[in-house]
C-alpha positions as CSV (number, residue, x, y, z in Angstrom):
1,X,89.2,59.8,150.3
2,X,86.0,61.6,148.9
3,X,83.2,62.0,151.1
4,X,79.8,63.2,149.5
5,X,78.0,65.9,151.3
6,X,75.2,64.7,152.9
7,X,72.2,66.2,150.9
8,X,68.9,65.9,152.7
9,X,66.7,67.2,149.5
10,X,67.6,64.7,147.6
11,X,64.5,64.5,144.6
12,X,62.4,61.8,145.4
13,X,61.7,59.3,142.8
14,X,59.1,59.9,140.0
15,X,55.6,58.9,140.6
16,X,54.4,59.9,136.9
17,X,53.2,56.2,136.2
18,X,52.3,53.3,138.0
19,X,55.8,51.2,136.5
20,X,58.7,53.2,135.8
21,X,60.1,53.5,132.3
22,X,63.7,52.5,131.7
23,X,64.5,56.6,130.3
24,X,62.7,58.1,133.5
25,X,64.8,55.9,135.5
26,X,68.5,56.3,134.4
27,X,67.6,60.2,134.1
28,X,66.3,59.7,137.8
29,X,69.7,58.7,138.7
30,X,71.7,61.0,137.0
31,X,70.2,64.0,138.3
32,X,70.7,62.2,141.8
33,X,74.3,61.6,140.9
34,X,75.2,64.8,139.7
35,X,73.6,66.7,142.6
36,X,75.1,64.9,144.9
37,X,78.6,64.9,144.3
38,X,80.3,67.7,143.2
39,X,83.5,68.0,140.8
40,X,86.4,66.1,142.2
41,X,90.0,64.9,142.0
42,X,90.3,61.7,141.0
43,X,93.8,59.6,140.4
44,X,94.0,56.6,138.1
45,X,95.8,55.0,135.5
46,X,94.7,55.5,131.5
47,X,93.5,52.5,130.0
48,X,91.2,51.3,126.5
49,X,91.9,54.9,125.3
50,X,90.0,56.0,122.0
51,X,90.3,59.2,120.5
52,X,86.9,59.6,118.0
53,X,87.2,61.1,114.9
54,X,85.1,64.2,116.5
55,X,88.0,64.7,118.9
56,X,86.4,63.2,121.8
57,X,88.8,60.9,124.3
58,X,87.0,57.7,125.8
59,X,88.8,55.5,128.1
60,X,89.1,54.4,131.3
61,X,90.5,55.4,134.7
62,X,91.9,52.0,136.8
63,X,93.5,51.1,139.4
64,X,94.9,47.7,141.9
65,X,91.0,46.7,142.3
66,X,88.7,48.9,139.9
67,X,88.0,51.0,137.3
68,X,85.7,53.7,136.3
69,X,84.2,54.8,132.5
70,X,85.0,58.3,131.7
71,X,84.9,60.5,128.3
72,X,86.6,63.9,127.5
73,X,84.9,66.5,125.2
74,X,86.9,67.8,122.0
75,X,86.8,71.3,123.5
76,X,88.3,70.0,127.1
77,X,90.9,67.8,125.5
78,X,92.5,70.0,123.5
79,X,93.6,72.4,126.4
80,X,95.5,69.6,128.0
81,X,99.3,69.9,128.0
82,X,100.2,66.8,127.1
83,X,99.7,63.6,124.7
84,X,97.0,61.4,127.2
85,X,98.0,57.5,126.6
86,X,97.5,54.4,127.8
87,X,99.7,53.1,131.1
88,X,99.7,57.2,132.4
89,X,99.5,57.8,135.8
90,X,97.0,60.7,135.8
91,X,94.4,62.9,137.7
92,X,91.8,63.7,136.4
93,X,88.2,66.5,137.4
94,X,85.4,65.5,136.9
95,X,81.8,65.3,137.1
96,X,79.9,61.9,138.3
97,X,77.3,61.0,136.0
98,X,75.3,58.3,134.4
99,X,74.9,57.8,130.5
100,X,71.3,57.6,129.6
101,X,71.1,55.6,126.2
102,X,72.8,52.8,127.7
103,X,73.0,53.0,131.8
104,X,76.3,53.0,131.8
105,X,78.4,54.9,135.2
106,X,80.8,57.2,134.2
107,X,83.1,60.3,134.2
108,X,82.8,63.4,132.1
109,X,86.0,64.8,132.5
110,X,86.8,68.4,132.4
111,X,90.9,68.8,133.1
112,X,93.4,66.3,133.2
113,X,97.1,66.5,134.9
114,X,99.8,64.6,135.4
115,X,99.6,62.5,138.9
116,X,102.0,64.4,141.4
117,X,101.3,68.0,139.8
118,X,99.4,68.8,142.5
119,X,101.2,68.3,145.2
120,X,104.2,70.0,143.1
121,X,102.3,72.9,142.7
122,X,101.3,73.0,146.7
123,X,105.0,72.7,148.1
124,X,105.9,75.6,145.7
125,X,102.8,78.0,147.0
126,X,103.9,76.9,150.5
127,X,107.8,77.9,149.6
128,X,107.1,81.1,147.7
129,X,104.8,82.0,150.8
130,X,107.5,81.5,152.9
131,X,110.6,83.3,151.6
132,X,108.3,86.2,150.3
133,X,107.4,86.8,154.1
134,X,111.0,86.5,154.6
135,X,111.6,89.5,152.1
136,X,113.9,87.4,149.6
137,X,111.8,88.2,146.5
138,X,112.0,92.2,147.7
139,X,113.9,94.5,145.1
140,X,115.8,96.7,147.7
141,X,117.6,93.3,148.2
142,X,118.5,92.7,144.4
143,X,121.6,94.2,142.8
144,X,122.1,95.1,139.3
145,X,124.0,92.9,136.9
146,X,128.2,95.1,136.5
147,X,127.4,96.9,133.1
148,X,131.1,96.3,131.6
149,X,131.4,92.9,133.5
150,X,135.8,91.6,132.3
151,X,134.4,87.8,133.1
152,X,131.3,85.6,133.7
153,X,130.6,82.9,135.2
154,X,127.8,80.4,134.3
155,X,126.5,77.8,136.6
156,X,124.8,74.5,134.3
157,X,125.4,71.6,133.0
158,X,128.2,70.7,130.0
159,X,125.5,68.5,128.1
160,X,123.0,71.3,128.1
161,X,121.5,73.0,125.3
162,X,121.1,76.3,127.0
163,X,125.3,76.5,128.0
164,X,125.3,76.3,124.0
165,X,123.1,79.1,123.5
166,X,124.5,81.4,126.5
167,X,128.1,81.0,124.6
168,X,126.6,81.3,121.6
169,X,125.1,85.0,122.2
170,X,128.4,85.9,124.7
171,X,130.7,85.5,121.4
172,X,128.3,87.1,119.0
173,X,127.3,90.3,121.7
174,X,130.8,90.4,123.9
175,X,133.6,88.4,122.1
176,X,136.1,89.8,124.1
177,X,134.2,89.1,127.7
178,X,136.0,85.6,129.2
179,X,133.6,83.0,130.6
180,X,133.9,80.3,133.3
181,X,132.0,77.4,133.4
182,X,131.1,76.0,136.1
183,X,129.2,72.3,135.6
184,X,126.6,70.4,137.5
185,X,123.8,68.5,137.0
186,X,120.5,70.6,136.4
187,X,117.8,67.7,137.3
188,X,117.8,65.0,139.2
189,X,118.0,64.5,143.5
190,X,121.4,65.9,144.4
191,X,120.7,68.7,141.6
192,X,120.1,71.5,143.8
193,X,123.0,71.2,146.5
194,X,125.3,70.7,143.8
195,X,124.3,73.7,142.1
196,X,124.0,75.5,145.9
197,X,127.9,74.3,146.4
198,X,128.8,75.8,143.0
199,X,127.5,79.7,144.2
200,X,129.6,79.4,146.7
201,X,132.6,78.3,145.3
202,X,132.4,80.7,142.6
203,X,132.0,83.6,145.3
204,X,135.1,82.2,146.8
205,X,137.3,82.1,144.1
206,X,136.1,86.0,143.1
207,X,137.0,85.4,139.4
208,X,133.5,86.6,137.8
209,X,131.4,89.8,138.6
210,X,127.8,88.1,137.8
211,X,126.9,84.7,137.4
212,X,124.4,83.4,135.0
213,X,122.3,79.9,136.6
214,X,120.6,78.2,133.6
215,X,119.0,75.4,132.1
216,X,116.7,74.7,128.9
217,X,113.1,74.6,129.1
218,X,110.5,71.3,130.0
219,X,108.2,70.0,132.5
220,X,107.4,71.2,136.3
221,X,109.3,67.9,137.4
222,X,112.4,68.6,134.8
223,X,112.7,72.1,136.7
224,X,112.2,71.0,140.2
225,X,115.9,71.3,141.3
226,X,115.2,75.3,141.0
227,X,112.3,75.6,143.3
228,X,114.7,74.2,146.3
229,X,114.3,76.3,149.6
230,X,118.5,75.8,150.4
231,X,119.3,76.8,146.8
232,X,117.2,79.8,147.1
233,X,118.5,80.7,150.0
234,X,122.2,80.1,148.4
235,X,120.9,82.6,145.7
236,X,120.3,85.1,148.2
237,X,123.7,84.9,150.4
238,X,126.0,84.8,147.1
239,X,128.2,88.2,147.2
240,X,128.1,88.4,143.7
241,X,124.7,89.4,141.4
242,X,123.0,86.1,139.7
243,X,121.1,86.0,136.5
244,X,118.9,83.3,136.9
245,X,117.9,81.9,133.1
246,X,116.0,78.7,133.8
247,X,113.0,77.5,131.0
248,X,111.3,79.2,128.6
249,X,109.3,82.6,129.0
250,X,106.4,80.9,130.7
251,X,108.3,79.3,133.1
252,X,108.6,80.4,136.8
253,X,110.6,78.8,139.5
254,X,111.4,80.2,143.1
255,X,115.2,80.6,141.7
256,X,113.6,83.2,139.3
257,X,111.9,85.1,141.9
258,X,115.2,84.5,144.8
259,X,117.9,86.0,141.8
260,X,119.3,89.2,141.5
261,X,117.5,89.6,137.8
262,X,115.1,86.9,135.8
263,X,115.8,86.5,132.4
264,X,112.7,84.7,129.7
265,X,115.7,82.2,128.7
266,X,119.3,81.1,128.8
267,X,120.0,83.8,125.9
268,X,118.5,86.0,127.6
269,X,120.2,85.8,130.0
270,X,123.2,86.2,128.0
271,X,121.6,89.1,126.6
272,X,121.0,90.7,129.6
273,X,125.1,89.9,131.4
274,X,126.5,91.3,128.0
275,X,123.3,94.5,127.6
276,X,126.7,96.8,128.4
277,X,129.4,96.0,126.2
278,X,126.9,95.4,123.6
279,X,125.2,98.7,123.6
280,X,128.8,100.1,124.0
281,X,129.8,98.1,120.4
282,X,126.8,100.0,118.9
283,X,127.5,103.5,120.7
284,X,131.5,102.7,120.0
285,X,130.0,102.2,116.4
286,X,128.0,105.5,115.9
287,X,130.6,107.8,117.1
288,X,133.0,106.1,115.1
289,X,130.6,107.1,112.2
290,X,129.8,110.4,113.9
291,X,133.6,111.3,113.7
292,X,134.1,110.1,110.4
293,X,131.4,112.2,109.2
294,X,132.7,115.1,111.2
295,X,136.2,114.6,109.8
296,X,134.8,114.2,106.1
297,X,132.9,117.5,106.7
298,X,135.8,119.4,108.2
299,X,137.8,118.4,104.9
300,X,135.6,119.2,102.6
301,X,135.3,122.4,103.7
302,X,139.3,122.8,103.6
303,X,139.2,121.7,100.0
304,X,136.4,124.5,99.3
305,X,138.8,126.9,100.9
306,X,142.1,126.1,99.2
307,X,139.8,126.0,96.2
308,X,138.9,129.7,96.7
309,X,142.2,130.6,97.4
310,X,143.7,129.2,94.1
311,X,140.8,130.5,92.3
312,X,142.0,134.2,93.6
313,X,145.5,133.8,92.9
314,X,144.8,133.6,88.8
315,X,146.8,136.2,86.9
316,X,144.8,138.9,85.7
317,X,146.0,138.5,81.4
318,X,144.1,134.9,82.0
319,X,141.4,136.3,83.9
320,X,140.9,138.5,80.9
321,X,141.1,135.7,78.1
322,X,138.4,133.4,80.4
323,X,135.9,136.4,80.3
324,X,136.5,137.1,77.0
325,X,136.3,133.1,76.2
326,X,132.9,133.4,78.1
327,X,131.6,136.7,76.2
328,X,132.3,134.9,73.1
329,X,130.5,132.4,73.9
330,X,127.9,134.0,75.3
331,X,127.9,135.8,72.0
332,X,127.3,133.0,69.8
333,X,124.8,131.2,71.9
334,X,122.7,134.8,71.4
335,X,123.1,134.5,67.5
336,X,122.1,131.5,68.1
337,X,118.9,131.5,70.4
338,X,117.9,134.6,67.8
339,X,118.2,132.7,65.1
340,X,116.2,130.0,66.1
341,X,113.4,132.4,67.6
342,X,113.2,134.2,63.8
343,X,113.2,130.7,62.1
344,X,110.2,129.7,64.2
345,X,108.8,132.8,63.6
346,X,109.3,132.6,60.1
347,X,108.2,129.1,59.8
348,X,104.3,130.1,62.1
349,X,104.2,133.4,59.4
350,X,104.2,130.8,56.5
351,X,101.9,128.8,58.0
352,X,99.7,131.6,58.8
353,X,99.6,132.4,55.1
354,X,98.7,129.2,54.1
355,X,95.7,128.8,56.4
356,X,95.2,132.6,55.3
357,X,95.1,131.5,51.7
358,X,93.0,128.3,52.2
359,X,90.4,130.2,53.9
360,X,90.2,133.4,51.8
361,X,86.7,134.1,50.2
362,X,86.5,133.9,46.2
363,X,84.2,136.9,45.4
364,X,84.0,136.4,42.0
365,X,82.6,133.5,42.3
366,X,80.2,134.4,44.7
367,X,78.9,137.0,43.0
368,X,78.3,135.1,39.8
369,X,76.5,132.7,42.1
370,X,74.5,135.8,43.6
371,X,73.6,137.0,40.1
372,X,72.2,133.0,38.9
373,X,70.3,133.6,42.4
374,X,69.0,136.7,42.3
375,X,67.4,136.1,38.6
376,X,65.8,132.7,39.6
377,X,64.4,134.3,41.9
378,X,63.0,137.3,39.9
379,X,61.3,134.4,37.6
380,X,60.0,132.4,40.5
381,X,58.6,135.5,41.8
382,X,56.9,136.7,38.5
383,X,55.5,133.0,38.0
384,X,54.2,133.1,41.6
385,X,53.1,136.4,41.3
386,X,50.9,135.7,38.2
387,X,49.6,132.2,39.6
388,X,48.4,134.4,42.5
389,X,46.6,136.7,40.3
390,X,44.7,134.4,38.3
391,X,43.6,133.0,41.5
392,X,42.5,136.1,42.6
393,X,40.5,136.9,39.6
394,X,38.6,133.3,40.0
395,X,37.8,133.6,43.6
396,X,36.4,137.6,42.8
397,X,34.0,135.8,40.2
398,X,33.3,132.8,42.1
399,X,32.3,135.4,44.7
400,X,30.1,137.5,43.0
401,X,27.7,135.0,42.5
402,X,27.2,135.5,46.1
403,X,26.8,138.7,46.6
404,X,23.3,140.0,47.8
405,X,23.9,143.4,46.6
406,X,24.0,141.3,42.5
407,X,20.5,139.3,43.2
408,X,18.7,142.7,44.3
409,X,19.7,144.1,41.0
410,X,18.1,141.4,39.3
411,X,15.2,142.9,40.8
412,X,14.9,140.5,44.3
413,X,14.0,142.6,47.6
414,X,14.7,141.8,51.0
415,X,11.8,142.4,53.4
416,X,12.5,142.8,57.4
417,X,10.4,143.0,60.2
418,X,10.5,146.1,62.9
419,X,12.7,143.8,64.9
420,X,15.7,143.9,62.1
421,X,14.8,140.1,61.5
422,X,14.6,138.9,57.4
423,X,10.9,137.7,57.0
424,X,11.1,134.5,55.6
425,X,7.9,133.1,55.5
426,X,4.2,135.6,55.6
427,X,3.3,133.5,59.1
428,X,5.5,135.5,60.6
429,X,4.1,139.2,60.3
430,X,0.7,140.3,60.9
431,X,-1.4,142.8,58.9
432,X,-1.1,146.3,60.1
433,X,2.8,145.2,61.1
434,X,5.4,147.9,59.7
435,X,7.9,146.4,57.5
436,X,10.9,147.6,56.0
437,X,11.5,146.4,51.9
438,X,15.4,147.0,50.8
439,X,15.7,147.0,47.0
440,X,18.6,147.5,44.6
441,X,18.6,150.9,45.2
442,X,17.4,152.6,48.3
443,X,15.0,151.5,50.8
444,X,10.5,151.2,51.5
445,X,8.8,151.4,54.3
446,X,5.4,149.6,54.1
447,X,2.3,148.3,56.0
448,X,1.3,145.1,55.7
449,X,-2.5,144.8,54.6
450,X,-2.8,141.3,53.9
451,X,-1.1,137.4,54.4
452,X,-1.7,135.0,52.7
């Protein structure tokens, strides 16, 4: 039975408003509710289950006189091991809370289990506990599996999968290895003493050097027969090794941890009773190739040798007429290779000569072409020559027109002051003021007397 924690800071109620609204209320009580009681176990059975198109999980959790809302997030029920439906006995953690929109009580559950897991899972911590303080899971105990085991023995039952697969991999790994079978049931009440008796009787009879325990894979409850305390302890006392292949890889029982060597599976553990014959077959099969290569080698280098040897007993006449043969030969292919090498060289010559004569200047021609050349241009150069002249002779008269020198000799003077300047107009000189008057020919030098 659950009893809450007493929790003596408990939030008082809201005093925001005179009258309490119905959203301040429910979220009143579910903070209460979630503070005050913590994640816990509960057992029920699944009813009204709905899974949501988001993934969610809504049902509810009964039993004899009550039952309780609860809801399972996509992301929490898709880590659960199993299908959840309706009639299950489960148990489920979770969180006590209150649904605001609506007021209603309810679960949010984080893991779900199978009812009965729980306790399982407690007597095996208490039994594994025990025999490891007993030294039973030690390795200086354990022996190692024969490597060239002549028989083994395996310990399961006829109907079983996994005595399929263990003879299975024996024929294909060790053909030749015989195998006793020794049958009881793998689940159920008288399970474990029955496989317990089986040990023993197997020791006694002597006829195998390793047994193999197995059974297929499936739930904690299907494998229960393997975590009994006098089968592990049967495991321990047997004289001969045992190979304990029980589940698949992720299963662990105390009969793994008890045997002499734990195998993933039941062909594993057929794997591991047959590791010596088999890795014999493969070394068996590489020296077998290794000496046929040797042999192969050794011969061929016999057959290189008697080679040799016939080689040197030839008779020297026929030694003679094969090295003739070959200087023949040799011979011709010379002729050969030399006349090929003049023919190229005969054939690149003519085609030298034909580039030659395709690019080969035509003086004649070239010269009558300088000759039209030259004597246009001695006629251009004559008509230039003469345009020039002409032009000459008009710019010379057009020119002397302009000339100061022509104007003076028309009788004009020109009259500068004793500063070099042209006088221009008689403001500018006073009387008295030497003057300088250039004429035609020669120079005066005057006074001036008067302005006007």
């Amino acid at each position: 039975m659950f009893t809450p924690v007493p929790q003596p800071d408990l939030p008082a109620v809201p005093a925001l408003a005179p009258v309490l609204s119905v959203s301040a209320l429910n979220r009143f009580i579910r903070e209460t509710l979630e503070r005050a009681v913590p994640l816990i176990w509960i057992a029920g059975e699944v009813s009204n289950l709905t899974r949501a198109a988001s993934g969610h999980l809504y049902f509810s959790l009964k039993d004899a006189t009550a039952q309780v809302r609860c809801v399972m997030f996509r992301n929490r029920a898709q880590l659960v091991p199993f299908a959840i439906a309706n009639g299950q006995q489960v148990e489920i953690r979770a969180l006590v809370t209150l649904y605001e929109p609506r007021g209603d009580f309810q679960l949010n559950v984080e893991s779900v289990r199978r009812a009965g897991l729980g306790a399982l899972f407690e007597a095996f911590a208490r039994l594994k506990e025990k025999l490891l303080a007993e030294g039973l899971f030690d390795d200086a105990r354990k022996r190692a599996p024969p490597r060239y085991p002549r028989c083994i023995g395996i310990v399961t039952s006829l109907q079983a999968a996994a005595l399929r697969d263990l003879l299975a991999a024996l024929v294909r790994r060790a053909p030749h290895v015989a195998v006793l079978v020794h049958p009881v049931p793998v689940q159920g009440e008288g399970a474990p003493a029955a496989i317990a008796d089986a040990l023993r009787a197997a020791a006694l009879r002597n006829e195998c050097e390793v047994l193999i325990v197995a059974r297929g894979g499936g739930s904690i409850e299907d494998l229960w027969a393997f975590n009994d305390e006098h089968l592990a302890r049967a495991i321990a006392a047997c004289p001969l090794p045992v190979i304990a292949g029980i589940g698949h890889e992720s299963d662990f029982t105390i009969a793994d941890l008890v045997a002499d060597r734990r195998a993933a599976t039941p062909t594993a553990a057929a794997e591991l009773a047959s590791a010596g014959w088999f890795a014999a077959r493969a070394e068996t099969f590489a020296l077998g190739r290794k000496l046929q290569g040797a042999i192969g080698a050794t011969l061929a280098v016999r057959r290189q040798q008697i080679d040799l040897a016939a080689r040197r007993l030839i008779h020297p006449a026929q030694r003679l007429r094969e090295s003739a043969a070959r200087l023949d030969n040799l011979a011709m292919r010379m002729a050969s290779a030399a006349a090929r090498v003049i023919e190229r060289q005969q054939g690149r010559l003519g085609r030298l000569q034909l580039v030659w004569q395709a690019r080969r200047p035509d003086t004649a021609a070239r010269r009558s072409r300088l000759d039209g050349t030259r004597s246009r241009l001695h006629t251009a150069w004559a008509g230039r020559h003469g345009e020039l002249a002409a032009k000459l002779a008009r710019l010379g008269d057009a020119l002397s027109h302009l000339d100061p020198q022509a104007t003076l000799k028309r009788g004009y003077s020109i009259t500068r002051a004793a500063d070099g300047n042209v006088v221009r107009d008689s403001k500018t000189v006073a009387p008295g003021q030497p003057v300088s008057i250039r004429l035609a020919a020669g120079t005066l030098a005057a006074s001036i007397t008067r302005t006007d």
